[in-house]
C-alpha positions as CSV (number, residue, x, y, z in Angstrom):
1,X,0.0,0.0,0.0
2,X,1.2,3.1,-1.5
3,X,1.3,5.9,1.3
4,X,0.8,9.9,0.1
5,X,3.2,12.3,2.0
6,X,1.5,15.9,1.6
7,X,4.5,18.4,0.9
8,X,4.7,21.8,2.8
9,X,7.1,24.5,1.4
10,X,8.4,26.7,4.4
11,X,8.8,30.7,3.6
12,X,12.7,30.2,4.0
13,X,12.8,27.5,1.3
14,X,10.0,30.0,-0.7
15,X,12.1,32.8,-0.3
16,X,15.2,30.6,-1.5
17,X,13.6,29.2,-4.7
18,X,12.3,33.0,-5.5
19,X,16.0,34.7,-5.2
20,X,17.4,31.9,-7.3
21,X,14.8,32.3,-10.1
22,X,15.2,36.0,-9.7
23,X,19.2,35.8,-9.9
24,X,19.0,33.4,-13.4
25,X,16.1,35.8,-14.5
26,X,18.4,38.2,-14.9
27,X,20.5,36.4,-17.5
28,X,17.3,34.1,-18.9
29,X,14.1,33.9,-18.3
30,X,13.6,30.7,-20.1
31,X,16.2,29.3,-18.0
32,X,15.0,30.5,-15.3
33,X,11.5,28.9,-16.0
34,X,12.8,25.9,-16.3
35,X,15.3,25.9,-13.4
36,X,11.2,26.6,-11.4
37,X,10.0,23.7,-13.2
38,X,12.7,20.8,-12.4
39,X,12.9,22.4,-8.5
40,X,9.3,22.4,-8.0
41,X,8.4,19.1,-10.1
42,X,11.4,17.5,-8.1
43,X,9.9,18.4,-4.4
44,X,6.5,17.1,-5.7
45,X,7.8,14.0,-6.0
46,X,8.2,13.6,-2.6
47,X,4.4,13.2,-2.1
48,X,5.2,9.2,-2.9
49,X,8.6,7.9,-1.6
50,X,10.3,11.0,0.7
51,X,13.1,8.8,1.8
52,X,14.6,8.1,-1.3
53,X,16.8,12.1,-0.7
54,X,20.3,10.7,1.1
55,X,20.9,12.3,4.5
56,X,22.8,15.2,4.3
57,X,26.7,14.5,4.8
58,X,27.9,17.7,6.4
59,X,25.4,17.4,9.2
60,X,25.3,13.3,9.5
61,X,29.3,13.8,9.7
62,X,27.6,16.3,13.3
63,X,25.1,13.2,14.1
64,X,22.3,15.1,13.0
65,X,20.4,12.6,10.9
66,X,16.6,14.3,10.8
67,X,17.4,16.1,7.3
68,X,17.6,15.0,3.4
69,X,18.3,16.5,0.2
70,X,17.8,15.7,-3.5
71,X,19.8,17.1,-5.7
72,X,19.2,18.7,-8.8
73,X,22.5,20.1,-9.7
74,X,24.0,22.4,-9.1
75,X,20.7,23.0,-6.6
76,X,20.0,21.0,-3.2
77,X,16.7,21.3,-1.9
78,X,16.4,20.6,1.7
79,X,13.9,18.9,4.0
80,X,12.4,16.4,6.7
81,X,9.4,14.0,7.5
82,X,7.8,14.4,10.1
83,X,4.3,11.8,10.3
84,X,2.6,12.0,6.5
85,X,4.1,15.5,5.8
86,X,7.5,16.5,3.9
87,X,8.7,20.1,4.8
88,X,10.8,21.6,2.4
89,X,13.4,23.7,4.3
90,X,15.4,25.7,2.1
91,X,16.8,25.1,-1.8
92,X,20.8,26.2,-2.3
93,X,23.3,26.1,-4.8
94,X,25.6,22.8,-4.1
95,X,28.6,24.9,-4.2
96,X,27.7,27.5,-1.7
97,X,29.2,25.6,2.2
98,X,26.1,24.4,4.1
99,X,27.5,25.3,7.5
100,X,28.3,28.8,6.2
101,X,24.3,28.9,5.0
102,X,23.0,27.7,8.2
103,X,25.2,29.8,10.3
104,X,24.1,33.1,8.8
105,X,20.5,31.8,9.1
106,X,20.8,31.0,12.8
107,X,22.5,34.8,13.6
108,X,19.5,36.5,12.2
């Protein structure tokens, strides 16, 4: 039996996919449109089998094992499970430093 995970996109991870779109905008919209497309069509695909993303090396490497990624390169979208639900916690480039990310995001 097939179970449906409903995914929930938080504002930081909104916020996150808008400044990237916004950033390739700049250069090409068409890109741009389609860099929205795979992100958003890759997160929806969740809603079937969430814990297919890997567990996020720089933080299992801390012992934090509650958060996965896919990756859609160069973009990593972020999230957990928790019960029947998939929260999608932030989308970054794969070649920004994760620690640095979720430093500056903690001091403000």
């Amino acid at each position: 039996m097939n179970t449906t995970y409903k995914v929930h996109w938080t504002s930081v991870a909104e916020d996150d996919l808008k400044n990237i779109i916004l950033y390739i905008a700049g250069d090409s919209p068409t890109n741009a449109r389609t860099t929205f497309e795979k992100i958003k069509e890759k997160a929806s695909s969740l809603t079937q089998f969430p814990e297919r993303g890997r567990t996020i090396p720089e933080l299992q490497d801390q012992g934090i094992f509650l958060y996965r990624e896919l990756i859609i390169a160069p973009w990593r979208i972020i999230y957990r499970i928790s019960d029947k639900k998939v929260y999608i916690l932030s989308v970054f480039d794969s070649r920004q430093n994760i620690e640095d990310i979720l430093l500056k995001r903690l001091i403000k």
